[in-house]
C-alpha positions as CSV (number, residue, x, y, z in Angstrom):
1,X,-47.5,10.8,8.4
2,X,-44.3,12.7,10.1
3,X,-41.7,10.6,11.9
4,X,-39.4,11.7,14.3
5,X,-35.8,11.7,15.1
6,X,-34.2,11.6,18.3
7,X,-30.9,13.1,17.8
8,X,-29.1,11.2,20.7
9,X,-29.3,8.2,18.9
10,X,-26.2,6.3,18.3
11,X,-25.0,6.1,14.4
12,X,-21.8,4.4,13.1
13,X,-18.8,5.7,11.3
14,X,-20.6,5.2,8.1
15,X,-23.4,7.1,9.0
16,X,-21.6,9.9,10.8
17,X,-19.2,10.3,7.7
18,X,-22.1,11.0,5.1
19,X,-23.9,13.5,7.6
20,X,-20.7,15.4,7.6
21,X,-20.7,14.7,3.5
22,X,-17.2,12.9,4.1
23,X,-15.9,9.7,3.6
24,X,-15.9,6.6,6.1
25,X,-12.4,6.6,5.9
26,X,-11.5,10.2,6.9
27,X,-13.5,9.8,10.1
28,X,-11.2,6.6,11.1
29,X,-8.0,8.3,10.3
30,X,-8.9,11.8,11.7
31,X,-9.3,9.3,14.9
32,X,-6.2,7.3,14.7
33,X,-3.9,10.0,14.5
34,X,-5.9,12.5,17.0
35,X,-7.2,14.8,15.0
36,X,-10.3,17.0,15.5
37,X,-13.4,15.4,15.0
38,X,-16.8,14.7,17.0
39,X,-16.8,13.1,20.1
40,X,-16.6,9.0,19.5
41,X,-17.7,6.1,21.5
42,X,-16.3,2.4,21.4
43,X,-18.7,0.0,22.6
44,X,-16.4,-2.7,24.5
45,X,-13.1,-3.0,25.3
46,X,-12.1,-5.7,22.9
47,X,-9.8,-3.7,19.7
48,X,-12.2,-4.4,17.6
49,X,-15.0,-2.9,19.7
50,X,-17.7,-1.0,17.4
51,X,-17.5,2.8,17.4
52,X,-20.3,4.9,17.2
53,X,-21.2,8.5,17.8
54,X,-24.0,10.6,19.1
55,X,-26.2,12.3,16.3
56,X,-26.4,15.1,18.5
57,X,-22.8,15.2,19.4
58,X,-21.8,15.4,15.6
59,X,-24.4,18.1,14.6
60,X,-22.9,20.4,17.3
61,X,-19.4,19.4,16.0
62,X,-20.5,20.7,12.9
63,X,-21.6,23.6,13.6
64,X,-18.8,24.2,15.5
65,X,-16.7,24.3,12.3
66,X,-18.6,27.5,11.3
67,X,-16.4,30.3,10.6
68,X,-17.4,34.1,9.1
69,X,-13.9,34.4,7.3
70,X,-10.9,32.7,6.1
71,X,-8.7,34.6,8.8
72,X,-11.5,33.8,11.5
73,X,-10.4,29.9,10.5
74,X,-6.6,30.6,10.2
75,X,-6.7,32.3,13.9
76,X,-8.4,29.2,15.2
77,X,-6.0,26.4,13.7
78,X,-3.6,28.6,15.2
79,X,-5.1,28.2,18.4
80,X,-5.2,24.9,18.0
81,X,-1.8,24.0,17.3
82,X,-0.6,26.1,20.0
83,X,-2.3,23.6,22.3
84,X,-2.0,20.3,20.6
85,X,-2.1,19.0,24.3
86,X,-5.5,19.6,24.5
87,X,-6.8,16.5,26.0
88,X,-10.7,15.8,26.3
89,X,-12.3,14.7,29.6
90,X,-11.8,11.0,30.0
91,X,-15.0,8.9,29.4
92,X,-16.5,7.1,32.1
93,X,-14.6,3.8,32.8
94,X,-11.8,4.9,30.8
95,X,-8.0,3.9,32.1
96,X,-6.6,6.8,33.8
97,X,-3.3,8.4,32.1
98,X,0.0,8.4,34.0
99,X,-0.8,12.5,34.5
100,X,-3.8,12.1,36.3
101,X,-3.0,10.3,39.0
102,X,-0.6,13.1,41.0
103,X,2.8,10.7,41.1
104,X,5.1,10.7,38.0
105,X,5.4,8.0,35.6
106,X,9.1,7.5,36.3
107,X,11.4,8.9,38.9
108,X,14.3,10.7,37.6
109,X,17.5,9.5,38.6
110,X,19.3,12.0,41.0
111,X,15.9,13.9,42.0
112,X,14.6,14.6,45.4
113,X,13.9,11.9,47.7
114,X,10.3,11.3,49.0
């Protein structure tokens, strides 16, 4: 008897961790500080909302990470830290940053009036 997995089923942090053969832990702090990882999902808006990920979502993260050489790797950190502003779509129902709404967050004193 064969079972089936649908990979777009949501797994927790646990989970996600040992598919990626790492622990729990470096998944939370690779998010708390903004570091590269899969996409992520909290369910709720209360802080202590439950995050899980797509199966799917952290296979092809994975295999993102595939690299023919060491210099291959180094030139793509590189890349990477040359645009640490790199900022991922916004997820549906998200808050809006100050940026994406066209007007600045503060006005400068002295600049040009409206």
């Amino acid at each position: 008897m064969s079972q089936t997995v649908d990979l777009d089923e949501f797994i927790t942090n646990k989970e996600a961790a040992k598919l990626m053969k790492l622990r729990p832990n470096t998944l939370e702090v690779r998010r708390h500080q903004g570091k590269d990882g899969p996409p992520f999902y909290k369910i709720g808006d209360a802080p202590n909302a439950p995050i899980r990920y797509l199966r799917s979502e952290v296979i092809a993260w994975i295999k993102e990470q595939a690299y023919r050489s060491t210099s291959a790797h180094t030139a793509a950190v590189r890349t990477k830290r040359e645009n640490p502003m790199r900022i991922a779509p916004a997820a549906p129902g998200a808050i809006p940053g100050p940026w994406q709404n066209g007007k600045p967050a503060v006005k400068q004193p002295g600049g040009a009036s409206e």
